[in-house]
PDB file of N, H, CA, C and O in Angstrom:
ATOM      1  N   UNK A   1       0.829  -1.195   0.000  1.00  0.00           N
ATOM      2  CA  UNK A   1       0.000   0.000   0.000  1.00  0.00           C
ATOM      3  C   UNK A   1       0.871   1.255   0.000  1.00  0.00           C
ATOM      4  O   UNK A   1       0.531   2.234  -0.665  1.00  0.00           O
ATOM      5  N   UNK A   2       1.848   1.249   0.640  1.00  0.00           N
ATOM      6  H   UNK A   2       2.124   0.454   1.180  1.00  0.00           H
ATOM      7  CA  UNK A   2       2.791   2.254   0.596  1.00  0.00           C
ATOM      8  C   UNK A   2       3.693   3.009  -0.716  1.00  0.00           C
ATOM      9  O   UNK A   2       3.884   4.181  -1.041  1.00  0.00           O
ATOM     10  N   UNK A   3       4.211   1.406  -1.376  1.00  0.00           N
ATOM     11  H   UNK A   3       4.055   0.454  -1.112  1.00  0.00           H
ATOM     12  CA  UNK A   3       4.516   1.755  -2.439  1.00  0.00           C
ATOM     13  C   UNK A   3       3.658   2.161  -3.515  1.00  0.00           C
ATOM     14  O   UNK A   3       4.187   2.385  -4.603  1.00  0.00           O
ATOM     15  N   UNK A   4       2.447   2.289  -3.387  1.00  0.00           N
ATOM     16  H   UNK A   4       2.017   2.107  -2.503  1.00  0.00           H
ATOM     17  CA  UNK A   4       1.083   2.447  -4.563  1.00  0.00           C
ATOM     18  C   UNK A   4       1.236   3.803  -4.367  1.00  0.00           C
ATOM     19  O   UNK A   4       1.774   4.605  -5.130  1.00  0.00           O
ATOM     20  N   UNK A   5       0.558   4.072  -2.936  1.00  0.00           N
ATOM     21  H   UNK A   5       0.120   3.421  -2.316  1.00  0.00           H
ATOM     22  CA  UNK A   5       0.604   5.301  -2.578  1.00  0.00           C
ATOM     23  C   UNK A   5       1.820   6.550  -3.094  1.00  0.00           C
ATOM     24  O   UNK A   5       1.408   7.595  -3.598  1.00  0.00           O
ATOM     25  N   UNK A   6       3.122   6.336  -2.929  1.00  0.00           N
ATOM     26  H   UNK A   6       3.456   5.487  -2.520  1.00  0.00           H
ATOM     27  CA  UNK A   6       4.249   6.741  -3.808  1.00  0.00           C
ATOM     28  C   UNK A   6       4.359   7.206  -5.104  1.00  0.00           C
ATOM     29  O   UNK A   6       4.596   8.313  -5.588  1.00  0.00           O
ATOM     30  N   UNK A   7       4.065   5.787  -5.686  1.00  0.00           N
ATOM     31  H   UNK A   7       3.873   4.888  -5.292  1.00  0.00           H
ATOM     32  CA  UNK A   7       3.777   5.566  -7.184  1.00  0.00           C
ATOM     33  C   UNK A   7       2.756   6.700  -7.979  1.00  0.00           C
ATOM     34  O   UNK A   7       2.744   7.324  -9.041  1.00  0.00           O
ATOM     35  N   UNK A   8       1.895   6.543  -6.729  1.00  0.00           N
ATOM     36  H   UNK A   8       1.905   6.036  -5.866  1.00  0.00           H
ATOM     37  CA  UNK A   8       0.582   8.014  -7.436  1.00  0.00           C
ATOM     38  C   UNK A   8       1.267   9.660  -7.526  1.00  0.00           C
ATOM     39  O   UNK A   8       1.046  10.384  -8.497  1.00  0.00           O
ATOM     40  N   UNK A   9       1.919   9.987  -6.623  1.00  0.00           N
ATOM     41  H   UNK A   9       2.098   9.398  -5.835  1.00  0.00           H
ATOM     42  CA  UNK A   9       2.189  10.998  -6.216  1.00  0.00           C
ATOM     43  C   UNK A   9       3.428  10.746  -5.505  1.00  0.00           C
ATOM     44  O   UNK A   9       3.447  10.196  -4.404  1.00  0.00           O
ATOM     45  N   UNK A  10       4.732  11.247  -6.282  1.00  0.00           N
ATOM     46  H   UNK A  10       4.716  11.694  -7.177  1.00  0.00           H
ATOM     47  CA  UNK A  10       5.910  11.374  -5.907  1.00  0.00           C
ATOM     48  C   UNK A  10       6.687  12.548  -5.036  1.00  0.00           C
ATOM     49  O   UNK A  10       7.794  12.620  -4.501  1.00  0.00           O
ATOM     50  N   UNK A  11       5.298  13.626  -5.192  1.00  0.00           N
ATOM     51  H   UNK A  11       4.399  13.568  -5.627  1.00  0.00           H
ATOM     52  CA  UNK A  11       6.046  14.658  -4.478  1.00  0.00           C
ATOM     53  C   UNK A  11       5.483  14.972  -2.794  1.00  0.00           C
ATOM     54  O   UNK A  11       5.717  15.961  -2.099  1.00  0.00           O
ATOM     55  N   UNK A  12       4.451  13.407  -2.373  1.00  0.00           N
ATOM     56  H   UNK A  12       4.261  12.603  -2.937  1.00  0.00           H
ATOM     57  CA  UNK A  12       4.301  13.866  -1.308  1.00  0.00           C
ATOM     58  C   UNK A  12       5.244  13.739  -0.350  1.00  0.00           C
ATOM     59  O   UNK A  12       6.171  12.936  -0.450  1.00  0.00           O
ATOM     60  N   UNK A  13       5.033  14.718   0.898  1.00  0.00           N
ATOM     61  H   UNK A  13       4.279  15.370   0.979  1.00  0.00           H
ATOM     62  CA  UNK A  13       6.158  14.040   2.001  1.00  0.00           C
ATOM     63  C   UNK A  13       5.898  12.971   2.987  1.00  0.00           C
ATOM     64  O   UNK A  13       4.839  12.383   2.770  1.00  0.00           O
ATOM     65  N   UNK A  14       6.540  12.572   3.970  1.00  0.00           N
ATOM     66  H   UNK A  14       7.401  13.050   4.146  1.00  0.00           H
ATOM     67  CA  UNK A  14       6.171  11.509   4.800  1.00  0.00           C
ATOM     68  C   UNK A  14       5.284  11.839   5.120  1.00  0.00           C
ATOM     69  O   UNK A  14       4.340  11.194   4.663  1.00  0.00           O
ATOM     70  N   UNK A  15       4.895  13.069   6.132  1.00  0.00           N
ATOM     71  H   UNK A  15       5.662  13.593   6.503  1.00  0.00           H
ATOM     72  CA  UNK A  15       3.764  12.691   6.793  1.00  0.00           C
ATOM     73  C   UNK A  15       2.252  12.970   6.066  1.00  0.00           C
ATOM     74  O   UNK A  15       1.268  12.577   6.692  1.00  0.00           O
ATOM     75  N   UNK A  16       2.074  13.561   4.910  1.00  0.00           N
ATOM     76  H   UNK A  16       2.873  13.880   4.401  1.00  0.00           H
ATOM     77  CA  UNK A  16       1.092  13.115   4.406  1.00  0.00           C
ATOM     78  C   UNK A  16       0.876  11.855   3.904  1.00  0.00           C
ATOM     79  O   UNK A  16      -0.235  11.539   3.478  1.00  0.00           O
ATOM     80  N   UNK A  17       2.001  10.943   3.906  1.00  0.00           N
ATOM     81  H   UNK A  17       2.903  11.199   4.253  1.00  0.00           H
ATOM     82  CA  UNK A  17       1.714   9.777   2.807  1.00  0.00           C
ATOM     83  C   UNK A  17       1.180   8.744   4.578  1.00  0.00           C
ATOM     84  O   UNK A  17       0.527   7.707   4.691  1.00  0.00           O
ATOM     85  N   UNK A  18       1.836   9.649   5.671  1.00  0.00           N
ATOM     86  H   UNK A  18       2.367  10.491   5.579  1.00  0.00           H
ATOM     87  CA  UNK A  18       1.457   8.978   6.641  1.00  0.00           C
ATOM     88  C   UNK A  18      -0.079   8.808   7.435  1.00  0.00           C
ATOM     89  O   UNK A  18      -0.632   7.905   8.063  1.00  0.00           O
ATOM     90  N   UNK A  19      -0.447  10.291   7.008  1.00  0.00           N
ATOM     91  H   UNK A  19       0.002  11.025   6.499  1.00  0.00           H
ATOM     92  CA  UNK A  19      -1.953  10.497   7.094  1.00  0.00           C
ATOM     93  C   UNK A  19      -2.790   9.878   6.029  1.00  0.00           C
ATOM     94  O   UNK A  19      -3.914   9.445   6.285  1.00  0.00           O
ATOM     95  N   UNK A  20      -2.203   9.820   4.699  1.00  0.00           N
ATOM     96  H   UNK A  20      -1.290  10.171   4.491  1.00  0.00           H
ATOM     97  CA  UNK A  20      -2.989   8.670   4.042  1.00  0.00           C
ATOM     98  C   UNK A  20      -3.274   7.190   4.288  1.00  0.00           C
ATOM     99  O   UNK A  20      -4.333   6.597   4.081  1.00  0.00           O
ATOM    100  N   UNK A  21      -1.916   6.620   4.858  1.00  0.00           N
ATOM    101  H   UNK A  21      -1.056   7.102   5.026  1.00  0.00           H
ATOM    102  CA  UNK A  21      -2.027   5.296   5.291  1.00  0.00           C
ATOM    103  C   UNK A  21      -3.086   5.078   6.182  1.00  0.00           C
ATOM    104  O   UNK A  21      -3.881   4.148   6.045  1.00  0.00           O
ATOM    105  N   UNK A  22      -3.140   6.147   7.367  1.00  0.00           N
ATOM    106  H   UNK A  22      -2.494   6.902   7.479  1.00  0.00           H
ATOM    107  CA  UNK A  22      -3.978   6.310   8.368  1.00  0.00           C
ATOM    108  C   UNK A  22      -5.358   6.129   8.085  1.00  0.00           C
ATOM    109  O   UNK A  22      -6.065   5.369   8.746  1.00  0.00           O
ATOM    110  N   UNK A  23      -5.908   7.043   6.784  1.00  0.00           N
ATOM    111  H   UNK A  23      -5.334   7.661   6.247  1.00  0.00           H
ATOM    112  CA  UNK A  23      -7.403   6.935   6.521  1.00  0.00           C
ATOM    113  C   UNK A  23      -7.546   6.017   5.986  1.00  0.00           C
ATOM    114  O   UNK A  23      -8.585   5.392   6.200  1.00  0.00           O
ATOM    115  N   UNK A  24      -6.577   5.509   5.043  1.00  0.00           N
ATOM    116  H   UNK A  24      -5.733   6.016   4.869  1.00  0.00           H
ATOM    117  CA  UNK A  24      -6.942   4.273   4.363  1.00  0.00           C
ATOM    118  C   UNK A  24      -7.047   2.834   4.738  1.00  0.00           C
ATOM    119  O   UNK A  24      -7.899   2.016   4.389  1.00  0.00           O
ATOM    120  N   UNK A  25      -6.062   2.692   5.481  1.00  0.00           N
ATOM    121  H   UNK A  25      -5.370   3.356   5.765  1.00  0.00           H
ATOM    122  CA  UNK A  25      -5.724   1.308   6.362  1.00  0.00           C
ATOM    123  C   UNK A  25      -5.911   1.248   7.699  1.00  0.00           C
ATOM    124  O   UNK A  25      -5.845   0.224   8.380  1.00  0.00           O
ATOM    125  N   UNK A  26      -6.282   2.976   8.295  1.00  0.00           N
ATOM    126  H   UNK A  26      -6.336   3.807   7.742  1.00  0.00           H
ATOM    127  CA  UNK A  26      -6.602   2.328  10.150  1.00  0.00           C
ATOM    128  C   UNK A  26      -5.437   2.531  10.463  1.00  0.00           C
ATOM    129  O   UNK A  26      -5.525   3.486  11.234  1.00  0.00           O
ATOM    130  N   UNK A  27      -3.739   2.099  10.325  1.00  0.00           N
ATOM    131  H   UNK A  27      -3.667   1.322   9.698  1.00  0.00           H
ATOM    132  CA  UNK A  27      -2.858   1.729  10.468  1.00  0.00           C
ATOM    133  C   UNK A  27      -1.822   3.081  10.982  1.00  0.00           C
ATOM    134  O   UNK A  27      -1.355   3.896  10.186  1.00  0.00           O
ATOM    135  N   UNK A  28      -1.607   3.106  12.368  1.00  0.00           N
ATOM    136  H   UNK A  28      -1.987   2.444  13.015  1.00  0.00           H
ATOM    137  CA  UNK A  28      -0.717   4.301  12.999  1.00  0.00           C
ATOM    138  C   UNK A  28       0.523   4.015  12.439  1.00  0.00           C
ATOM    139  O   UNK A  28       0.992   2.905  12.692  1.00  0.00           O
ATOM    140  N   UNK A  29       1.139   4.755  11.750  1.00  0.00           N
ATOM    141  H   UNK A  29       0.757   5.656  11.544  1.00  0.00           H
ATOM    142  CA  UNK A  29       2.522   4.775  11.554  1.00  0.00           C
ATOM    143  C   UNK A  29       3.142   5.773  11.518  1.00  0.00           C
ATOM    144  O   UNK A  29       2.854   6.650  10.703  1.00  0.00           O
ATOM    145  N   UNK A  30       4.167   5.903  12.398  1.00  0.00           N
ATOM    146  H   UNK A  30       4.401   5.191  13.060  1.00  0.00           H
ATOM    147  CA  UNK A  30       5.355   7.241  12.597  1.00  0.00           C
ATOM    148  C   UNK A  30       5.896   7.612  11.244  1.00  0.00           C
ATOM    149  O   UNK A  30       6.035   6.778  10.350  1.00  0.00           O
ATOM    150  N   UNK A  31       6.249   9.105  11.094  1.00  0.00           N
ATOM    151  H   UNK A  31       6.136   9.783  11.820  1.00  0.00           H
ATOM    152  CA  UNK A  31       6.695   9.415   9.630  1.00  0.00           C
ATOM    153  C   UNK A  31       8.301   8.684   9.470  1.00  0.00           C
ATOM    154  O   UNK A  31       8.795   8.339   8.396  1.00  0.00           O
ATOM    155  N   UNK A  32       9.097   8.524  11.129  1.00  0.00           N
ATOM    156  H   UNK A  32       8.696   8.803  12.001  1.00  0.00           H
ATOM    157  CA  UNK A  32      10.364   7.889  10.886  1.00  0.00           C
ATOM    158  C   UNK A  32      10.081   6.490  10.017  1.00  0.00           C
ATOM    159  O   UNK A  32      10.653   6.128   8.988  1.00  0.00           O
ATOM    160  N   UNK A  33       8.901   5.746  10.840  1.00  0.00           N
ATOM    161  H   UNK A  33       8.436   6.040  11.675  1.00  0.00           H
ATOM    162  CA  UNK A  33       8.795   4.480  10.423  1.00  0.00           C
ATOM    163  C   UNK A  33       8.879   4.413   8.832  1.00  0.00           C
ATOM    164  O   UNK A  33       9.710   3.782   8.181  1.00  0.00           O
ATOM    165  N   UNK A  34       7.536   5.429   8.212  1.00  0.00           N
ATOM    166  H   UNK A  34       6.861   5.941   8.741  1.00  0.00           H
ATOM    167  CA  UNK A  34       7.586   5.577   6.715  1.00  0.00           C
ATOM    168  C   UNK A  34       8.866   6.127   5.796  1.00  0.00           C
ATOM    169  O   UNK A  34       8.999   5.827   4.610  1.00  0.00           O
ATOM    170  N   UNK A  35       9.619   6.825   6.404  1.00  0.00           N
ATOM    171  H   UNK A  35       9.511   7.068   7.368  1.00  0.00           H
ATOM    172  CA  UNK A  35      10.811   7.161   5.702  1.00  0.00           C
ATOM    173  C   UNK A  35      11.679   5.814   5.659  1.00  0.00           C
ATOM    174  O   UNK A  35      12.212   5.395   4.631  1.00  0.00           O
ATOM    175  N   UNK A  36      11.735   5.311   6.675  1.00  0.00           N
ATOM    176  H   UNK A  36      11.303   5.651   7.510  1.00  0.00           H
ATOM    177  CA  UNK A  36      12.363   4.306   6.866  1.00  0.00           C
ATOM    178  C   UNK A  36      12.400   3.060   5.717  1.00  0.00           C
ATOM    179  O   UNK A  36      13.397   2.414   5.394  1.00  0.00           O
ATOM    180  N   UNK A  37      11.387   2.950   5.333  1.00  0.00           N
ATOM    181  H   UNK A  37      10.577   3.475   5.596  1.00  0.00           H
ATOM    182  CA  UNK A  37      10.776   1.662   4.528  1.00  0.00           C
ATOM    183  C   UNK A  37      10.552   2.209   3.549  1.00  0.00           C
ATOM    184  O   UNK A  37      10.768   1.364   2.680  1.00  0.00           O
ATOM    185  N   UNK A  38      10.172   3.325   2.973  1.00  0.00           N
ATOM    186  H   UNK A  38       9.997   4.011   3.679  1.00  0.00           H
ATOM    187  CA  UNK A  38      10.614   4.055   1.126  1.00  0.00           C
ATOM    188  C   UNK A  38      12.117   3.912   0.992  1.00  0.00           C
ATOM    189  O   UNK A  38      12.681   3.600  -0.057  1.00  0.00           O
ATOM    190  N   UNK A  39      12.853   4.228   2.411  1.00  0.00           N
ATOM    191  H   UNK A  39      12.395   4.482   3.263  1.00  0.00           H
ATOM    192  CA  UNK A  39      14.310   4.307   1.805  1.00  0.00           C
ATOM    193  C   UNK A  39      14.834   2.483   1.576  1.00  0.00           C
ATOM    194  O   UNK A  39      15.796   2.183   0.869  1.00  0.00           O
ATOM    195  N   UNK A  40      14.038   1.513   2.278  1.00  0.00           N
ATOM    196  H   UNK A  40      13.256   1.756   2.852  1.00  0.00           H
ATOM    197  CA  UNK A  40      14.417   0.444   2.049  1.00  0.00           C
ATOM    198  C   UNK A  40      13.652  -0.022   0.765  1.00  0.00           C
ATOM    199  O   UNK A  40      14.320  -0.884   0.194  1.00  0.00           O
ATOM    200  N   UNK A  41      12.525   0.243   0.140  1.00  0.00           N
ATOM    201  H   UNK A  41      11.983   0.943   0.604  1.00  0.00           H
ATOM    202  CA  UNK A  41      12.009   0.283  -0.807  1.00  0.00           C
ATOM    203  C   UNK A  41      12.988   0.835  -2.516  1.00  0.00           C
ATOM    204  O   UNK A  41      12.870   0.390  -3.658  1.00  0.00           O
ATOM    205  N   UNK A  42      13.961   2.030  -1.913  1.00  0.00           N
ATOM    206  H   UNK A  42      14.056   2.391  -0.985  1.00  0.00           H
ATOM    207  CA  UNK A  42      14.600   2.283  -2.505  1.00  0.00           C
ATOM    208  C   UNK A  42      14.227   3.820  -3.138  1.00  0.00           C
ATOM    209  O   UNK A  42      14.755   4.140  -4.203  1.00  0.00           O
ATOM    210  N   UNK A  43      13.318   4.745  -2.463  1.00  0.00           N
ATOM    211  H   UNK A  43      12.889   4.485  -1.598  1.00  0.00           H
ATOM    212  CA  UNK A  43      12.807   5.922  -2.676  1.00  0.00           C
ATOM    213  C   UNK A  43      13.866   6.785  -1.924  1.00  0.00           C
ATOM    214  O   UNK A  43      14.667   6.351  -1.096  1.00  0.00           O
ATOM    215  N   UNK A  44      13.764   7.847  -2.269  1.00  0.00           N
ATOM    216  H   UNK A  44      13.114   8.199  -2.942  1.00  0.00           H
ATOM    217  CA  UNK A  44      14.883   8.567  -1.452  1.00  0.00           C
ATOM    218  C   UNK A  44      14.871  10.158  -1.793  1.00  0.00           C
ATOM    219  O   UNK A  44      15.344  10.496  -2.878  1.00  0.00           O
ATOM    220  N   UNK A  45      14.498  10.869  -1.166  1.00  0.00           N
ATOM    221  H   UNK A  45      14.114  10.595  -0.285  1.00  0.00           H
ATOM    222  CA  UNK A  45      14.329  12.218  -1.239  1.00  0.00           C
ATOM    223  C   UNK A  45      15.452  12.932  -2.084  1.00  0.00           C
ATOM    224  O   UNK A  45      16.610  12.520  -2.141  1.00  0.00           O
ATOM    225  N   UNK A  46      14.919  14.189  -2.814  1.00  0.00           N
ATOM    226  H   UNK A  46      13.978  14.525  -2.767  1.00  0.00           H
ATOM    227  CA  UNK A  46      16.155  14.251  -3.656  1.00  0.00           C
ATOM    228  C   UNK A  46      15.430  15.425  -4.358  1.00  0.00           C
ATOM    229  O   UNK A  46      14.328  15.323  -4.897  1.00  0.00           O
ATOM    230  N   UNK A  47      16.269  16.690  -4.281  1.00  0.00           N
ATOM    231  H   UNK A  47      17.164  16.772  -3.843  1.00  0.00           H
ATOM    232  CA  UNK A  47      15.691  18.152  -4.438  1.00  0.00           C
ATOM    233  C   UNK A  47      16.233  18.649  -5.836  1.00  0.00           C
ATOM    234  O   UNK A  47      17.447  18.576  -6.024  1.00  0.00           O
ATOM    235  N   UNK A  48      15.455  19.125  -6.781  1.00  0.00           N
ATOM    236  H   UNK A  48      14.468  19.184  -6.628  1.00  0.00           H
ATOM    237  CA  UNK A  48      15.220  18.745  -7.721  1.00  0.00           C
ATOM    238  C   UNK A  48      16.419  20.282  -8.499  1.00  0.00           C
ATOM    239  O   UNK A  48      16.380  21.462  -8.151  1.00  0.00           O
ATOM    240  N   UNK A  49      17.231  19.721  -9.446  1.00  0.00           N
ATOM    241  H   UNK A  49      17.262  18.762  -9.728  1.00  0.00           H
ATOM    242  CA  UNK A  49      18.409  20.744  -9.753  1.00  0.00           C
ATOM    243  C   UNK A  49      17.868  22.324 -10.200  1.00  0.00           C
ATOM    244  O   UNK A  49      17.115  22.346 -11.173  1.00  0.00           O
ATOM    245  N   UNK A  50      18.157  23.466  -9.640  1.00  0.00           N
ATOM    246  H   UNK A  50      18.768  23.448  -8.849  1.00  0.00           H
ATOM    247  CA  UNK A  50      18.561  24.379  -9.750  1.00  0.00           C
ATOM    248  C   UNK A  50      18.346  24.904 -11.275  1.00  0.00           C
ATOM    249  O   UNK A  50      19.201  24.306 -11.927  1.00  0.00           O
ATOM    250  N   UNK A  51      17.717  25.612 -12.006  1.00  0.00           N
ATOM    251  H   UNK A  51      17.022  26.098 -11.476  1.00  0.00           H
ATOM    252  CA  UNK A  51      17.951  25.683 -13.231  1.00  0.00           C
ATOM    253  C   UNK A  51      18.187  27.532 -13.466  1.00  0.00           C
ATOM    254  O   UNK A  51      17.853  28.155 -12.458  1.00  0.00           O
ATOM    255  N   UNK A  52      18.613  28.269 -14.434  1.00  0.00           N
ATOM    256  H   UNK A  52      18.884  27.763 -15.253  1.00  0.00           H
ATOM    257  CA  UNK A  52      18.885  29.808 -14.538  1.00  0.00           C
ATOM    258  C   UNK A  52      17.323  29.954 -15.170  1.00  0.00           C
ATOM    259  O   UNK A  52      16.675  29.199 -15.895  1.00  0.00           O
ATOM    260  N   UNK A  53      17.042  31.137 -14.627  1.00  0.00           N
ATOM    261  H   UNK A  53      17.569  31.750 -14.038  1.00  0.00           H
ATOM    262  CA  UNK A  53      16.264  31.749 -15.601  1.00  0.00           C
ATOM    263  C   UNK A  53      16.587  32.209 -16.747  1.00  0.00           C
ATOM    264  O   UNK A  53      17.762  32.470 -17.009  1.00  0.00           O
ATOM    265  N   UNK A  54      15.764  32.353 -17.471  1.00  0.00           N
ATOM    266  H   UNK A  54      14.810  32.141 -17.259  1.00  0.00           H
ATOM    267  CA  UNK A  54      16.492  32.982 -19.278  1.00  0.00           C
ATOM    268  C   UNK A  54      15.034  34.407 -18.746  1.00  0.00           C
ATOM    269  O   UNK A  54      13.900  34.224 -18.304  1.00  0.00           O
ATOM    270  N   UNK A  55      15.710  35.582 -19.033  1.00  0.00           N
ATOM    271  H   UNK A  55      16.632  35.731 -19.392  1.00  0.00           H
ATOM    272  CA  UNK A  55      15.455  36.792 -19.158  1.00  0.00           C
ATOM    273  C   UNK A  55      15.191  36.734 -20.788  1.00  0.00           C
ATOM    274  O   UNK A  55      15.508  35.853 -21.587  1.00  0.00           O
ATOM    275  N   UNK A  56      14.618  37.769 -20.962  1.00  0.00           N
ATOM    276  H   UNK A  56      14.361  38.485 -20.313  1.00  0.00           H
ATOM    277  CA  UNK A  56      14.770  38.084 -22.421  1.00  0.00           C
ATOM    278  C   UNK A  56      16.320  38.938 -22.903  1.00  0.00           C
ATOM    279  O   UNK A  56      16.894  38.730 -23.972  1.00  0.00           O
ATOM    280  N   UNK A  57      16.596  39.510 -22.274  1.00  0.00           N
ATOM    281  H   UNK A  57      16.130  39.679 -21.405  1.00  0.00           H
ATOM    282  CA  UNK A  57      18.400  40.196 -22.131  1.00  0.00           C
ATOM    283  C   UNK A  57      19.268  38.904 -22.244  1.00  0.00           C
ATOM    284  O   UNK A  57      20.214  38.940 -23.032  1.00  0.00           O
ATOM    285  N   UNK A  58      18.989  37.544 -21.391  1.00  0.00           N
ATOM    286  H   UNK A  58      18.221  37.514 -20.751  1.00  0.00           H
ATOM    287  CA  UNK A  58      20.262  36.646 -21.404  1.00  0.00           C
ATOM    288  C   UNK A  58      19.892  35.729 -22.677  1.00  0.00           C
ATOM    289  O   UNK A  58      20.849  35.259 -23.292  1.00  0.00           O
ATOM    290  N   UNK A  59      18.442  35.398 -23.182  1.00  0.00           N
ATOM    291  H   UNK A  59      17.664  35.780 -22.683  1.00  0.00           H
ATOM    292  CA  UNK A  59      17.924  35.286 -24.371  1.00  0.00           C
ATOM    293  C   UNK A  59      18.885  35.975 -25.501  1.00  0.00           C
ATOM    294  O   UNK A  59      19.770  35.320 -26.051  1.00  0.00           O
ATOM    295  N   UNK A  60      18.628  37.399 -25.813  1.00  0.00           N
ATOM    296  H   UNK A  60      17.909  37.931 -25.366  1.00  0.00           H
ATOM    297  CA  UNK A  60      19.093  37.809 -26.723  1.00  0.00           C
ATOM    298  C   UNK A  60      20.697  37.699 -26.649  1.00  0.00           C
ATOM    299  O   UNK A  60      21.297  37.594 -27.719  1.00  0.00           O
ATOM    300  N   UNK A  61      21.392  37.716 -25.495  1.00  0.00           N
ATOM    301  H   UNK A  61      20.905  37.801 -24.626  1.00  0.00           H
ATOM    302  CA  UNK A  61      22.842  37.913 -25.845  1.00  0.00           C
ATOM    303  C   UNK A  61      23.009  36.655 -26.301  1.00  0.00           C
ATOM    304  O   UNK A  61      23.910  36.618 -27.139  1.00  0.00           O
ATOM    305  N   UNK A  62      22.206  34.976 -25.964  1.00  0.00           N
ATOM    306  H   UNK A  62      21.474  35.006 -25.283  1.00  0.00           H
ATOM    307  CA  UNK A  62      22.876  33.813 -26.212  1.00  0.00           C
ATOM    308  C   UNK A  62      22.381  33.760 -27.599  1.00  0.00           C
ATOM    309  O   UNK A  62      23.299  33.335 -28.301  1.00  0.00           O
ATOM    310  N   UNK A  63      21.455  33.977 -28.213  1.00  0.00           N
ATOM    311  H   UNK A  63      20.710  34.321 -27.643  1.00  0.00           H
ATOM    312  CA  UNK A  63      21.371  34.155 -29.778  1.00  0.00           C
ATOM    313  C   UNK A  63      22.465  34.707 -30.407  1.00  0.00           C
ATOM    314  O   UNK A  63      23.142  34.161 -31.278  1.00  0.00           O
ATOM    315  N   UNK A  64      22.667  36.157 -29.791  1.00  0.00           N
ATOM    316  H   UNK A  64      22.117  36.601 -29.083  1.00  0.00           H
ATOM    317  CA  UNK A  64      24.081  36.648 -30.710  1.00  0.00           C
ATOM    318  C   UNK A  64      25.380  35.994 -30.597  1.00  0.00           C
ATOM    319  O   UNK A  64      26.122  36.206 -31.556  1.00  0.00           O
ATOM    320  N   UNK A  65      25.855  35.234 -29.646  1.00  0.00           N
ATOM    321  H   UNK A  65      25.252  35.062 -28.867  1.00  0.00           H
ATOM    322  CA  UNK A  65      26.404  34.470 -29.081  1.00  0.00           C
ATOM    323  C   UNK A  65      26.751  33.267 -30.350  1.00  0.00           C
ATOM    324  O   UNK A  65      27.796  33.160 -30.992  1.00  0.00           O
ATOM    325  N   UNK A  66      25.557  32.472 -30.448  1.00  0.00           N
ATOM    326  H   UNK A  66      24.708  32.559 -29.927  1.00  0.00           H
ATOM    327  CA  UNK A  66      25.132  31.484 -31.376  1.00  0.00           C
ATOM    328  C   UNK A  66      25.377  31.984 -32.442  1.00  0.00           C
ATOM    329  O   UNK A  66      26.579  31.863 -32.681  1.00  0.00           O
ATOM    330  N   UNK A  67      24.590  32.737 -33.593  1.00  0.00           N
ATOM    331  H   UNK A  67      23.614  32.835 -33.399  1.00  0.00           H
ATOM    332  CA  UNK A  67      24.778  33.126 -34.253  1.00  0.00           C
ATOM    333  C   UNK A  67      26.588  33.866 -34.761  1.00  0.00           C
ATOM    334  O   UNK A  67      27.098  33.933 -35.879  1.00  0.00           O
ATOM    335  N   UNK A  68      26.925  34.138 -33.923  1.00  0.00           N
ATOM    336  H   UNK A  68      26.511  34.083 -33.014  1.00  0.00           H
ATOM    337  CA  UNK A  68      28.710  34.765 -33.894  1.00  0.00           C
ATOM    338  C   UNK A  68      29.575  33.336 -34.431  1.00  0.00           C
ATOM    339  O   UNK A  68      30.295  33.122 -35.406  1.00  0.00           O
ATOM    340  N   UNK A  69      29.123  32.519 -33.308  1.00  0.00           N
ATOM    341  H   UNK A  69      28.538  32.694 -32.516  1.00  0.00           H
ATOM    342  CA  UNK A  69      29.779  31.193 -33.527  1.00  0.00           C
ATOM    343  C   UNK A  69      28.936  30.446 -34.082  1.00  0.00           C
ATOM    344  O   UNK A  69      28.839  29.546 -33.248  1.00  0.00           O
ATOM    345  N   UNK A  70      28.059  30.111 -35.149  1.00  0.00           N
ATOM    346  H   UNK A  70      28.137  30.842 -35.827  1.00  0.00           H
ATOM    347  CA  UNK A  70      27.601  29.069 -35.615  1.00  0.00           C
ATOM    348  C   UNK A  70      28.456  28.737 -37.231  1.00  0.00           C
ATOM    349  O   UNK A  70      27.748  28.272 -38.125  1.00  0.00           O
ATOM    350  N   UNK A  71      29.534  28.922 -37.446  1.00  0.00           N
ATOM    351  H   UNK A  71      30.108  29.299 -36.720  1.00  0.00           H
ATOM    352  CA  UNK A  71      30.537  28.083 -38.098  1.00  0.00           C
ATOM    353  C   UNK A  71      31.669  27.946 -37.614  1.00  0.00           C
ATOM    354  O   UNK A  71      32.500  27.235 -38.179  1.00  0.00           O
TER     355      UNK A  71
END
């Protein structure tokens, strides 16, 4: 049930996936417990990379950029 639960929705955190177990199964479980058993499951939290914004200014300079060097 845990791993289903996961499977649906990857971006919840423990303790909602812990309050789901709860309504669904009756079943008290600590959020340590649930971290515990995704990470033995093989799930593992992991914050998602950093990316730049593109402005329209860093837009246009990487066109001229491109264009300078495209032979």
């Amino acid at each position: 049930m845990l791993k289903r639960t996961v499977c649906r929705n990857r971006q919840l955190s423990a303790e909602s996936i812990a309050k789901d177990l709860q309504t669904s199964c009756g079943s008290q479980n600590n959020t340590t417990t649930v971290c515990r058993e995704l990470h033995g499951m093989g799930f593992h939290g992991q914050a998602a990379a950093s990316k730049p914004y593109i402005t329209k200014c860093n837009s246009k300079h990487w066109m001229q950029c491109c264009k300078a060097h495209r032979h």
